[in-house]
C-alpha positions as CSV (number, residue, x, y, z in Angstrom):
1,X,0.0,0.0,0.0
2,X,1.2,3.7,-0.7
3,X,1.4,6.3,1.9
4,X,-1.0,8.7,2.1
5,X,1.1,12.3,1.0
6,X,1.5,14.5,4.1
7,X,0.3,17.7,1.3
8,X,-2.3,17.2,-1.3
9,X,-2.9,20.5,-4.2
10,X,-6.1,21.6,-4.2
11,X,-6.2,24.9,-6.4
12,X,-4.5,27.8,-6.7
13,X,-6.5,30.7,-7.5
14,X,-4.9,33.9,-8.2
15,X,-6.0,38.0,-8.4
16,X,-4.4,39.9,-10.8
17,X,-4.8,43.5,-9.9
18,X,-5.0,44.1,-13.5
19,X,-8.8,43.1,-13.2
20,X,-9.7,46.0,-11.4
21,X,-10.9,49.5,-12.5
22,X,-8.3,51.5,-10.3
23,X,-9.2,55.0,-12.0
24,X,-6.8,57.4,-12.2
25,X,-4.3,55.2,-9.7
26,X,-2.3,52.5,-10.3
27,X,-2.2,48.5,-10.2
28,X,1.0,48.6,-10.5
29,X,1.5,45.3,-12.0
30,X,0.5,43.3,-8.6
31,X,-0.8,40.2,-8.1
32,X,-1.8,37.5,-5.8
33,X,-0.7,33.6,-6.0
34,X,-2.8,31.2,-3.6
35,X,-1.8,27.7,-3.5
36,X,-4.0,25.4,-1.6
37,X,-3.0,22.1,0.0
38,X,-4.7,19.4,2.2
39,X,-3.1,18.3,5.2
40,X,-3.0,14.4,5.7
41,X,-4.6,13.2,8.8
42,X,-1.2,12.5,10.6
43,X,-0.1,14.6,12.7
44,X,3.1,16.0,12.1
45,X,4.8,19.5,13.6
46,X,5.0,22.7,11.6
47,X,8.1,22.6,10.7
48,X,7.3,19.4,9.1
49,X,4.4,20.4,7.4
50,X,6.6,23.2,6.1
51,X,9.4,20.6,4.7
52,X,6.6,18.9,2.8
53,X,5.5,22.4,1.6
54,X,9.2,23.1,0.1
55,X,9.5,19.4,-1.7
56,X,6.1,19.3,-3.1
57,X,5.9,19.6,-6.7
58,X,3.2,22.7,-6.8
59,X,6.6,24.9,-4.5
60,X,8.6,25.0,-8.0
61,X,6.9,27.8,-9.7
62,X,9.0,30.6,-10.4
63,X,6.2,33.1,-10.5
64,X,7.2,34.0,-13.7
65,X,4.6,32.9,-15.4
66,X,6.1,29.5,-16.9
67,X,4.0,28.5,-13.9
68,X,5.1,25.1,-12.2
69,X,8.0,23.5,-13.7
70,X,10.4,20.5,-12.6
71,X,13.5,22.1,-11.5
72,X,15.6,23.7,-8.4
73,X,14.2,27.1,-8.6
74,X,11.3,28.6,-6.3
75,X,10.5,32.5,-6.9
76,X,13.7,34.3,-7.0
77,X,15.5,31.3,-5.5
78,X,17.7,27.9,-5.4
79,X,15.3,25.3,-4.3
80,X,17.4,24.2,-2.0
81,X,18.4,27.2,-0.5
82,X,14.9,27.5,1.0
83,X,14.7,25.3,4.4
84,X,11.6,25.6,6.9
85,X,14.2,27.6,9.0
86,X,14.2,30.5,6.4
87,X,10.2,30.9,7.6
88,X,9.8,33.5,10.5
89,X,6.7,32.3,13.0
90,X,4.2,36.1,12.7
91,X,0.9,36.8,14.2
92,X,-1.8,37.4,12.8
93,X,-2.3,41.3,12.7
94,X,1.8,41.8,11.5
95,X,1.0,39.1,8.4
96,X,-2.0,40.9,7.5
97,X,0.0,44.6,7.7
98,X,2.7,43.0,5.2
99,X,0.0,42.2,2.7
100,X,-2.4,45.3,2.8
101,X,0.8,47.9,3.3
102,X,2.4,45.9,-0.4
103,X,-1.1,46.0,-1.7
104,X,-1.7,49.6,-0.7
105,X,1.6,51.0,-1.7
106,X,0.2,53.1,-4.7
107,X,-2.6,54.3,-2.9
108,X,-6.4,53.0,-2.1
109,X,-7.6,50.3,-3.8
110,X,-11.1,49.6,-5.7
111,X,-13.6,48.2,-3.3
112,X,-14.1,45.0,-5.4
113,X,-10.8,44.2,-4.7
114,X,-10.8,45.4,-1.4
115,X,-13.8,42.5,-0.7
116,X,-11.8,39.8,-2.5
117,X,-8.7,40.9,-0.5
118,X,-10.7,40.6,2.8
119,X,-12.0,37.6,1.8
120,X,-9.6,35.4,-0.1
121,X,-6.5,36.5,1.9
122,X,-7.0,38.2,5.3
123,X,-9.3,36.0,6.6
124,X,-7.2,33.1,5.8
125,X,-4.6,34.4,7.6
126,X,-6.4,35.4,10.7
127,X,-8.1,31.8,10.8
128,X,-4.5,29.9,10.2
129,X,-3.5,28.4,13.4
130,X,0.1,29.1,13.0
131,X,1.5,31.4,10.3
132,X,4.8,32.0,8.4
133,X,6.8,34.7,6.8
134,X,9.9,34.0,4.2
135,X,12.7,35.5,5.8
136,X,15.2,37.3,3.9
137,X,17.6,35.0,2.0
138,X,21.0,35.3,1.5
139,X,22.6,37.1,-1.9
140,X,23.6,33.7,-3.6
141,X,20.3,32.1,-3.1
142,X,19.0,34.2,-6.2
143,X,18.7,31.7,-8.8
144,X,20.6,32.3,-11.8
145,X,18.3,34.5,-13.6
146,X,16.9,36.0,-10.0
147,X,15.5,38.5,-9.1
148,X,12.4,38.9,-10.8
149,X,10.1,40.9,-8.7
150,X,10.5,44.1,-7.1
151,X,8.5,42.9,-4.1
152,X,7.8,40.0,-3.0
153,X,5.7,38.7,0.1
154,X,5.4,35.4,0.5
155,X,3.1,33.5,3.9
156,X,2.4,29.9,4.9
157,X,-0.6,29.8,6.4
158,X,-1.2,26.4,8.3
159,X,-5.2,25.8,9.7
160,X,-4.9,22.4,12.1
161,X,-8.5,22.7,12.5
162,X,-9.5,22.6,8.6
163,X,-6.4,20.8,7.5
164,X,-5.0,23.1,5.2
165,X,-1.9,24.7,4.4
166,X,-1.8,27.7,2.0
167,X,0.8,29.1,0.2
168,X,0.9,33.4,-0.7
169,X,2.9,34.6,-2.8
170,X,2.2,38.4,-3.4
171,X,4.4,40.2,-5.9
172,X,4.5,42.4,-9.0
173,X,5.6,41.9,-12.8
């Protein structure tokens, strides 16, 4: 019998600031990445879950938009230069501030965004049990054609009480 994986993809849906009517301000090339796992039933610690996270398939995706793709290279980085260790534990309130600060940067943003940000990320981070920040990496973990975004924000959100883990990624073009 096979194991059960410790991460199965559900969907990644994704807002593209693009899609919104921002007047006279700016979108400014923004968008959001959500990737959506299932925890398995066993229990395993968060820095495990976060290990399974980093070799899962659906983690190498450059955010480039070649989308996922089998080799070493996760958003700016090396692969394997990414470790659960390079994830700083964040409340609730801070992980939220990084998000709507990035996403505010330009100025206000249109309502139906707004809604779809409140809904679609900032109550999935305030219902995560336990949430995570990517740390700043070193110089030589930028992947050979690195960096590609100007910023980039990226959260693992783990929810023991719905069994999900999901992955942020908020950047720009």
């Amino acid at each position: 019998m096979e194991p059960v994986p410790t991460l199965v993809h559900r969907d990644s849906p994704f807002i593209n600031f693009r899609d919104f009517d921002f007047g006279e301000g700016s979108h400014g090339c923004r968008w959001i990445d959500t990737k959506r796992f299932q925890l398995s039933a066993e229990s395993l610690d968060d820095r495990e879950v976060l290990a399974a996270l980093i070799a899962h398939p659906q983690f190498r995706d450059t955010y480039d938009g070649a989308g996922v793709q089998d080799w070493p290279r996760h958003g700016q980085w090396w692969l394997d230069r990414i470790t659960p260790d390079a994830y700083d534990i964040v409340d609730a309130e801070p992980a939220v501030d990084v998000v709507h600060s990035w996403a505010t940067q330009h100025g206000d943003v249109p309502e139906s965004l707004a809604s779809r940000l409140r809904q679609e990320v900032y109550t999935v981070i305030r219902k995560a049990t336990s949430r995570y920040l990517l740390g700043q990496l070193p110089e030589d973990a930028f992947h050979d054609y690195g960096p590609l975004h100007i910023d980039y924000h990226e959260l693992a959100l783990i929810d023991r009480p719905a069994a999900t883990l999901t992955l942020l990624v908020a950047a720009d073009d």
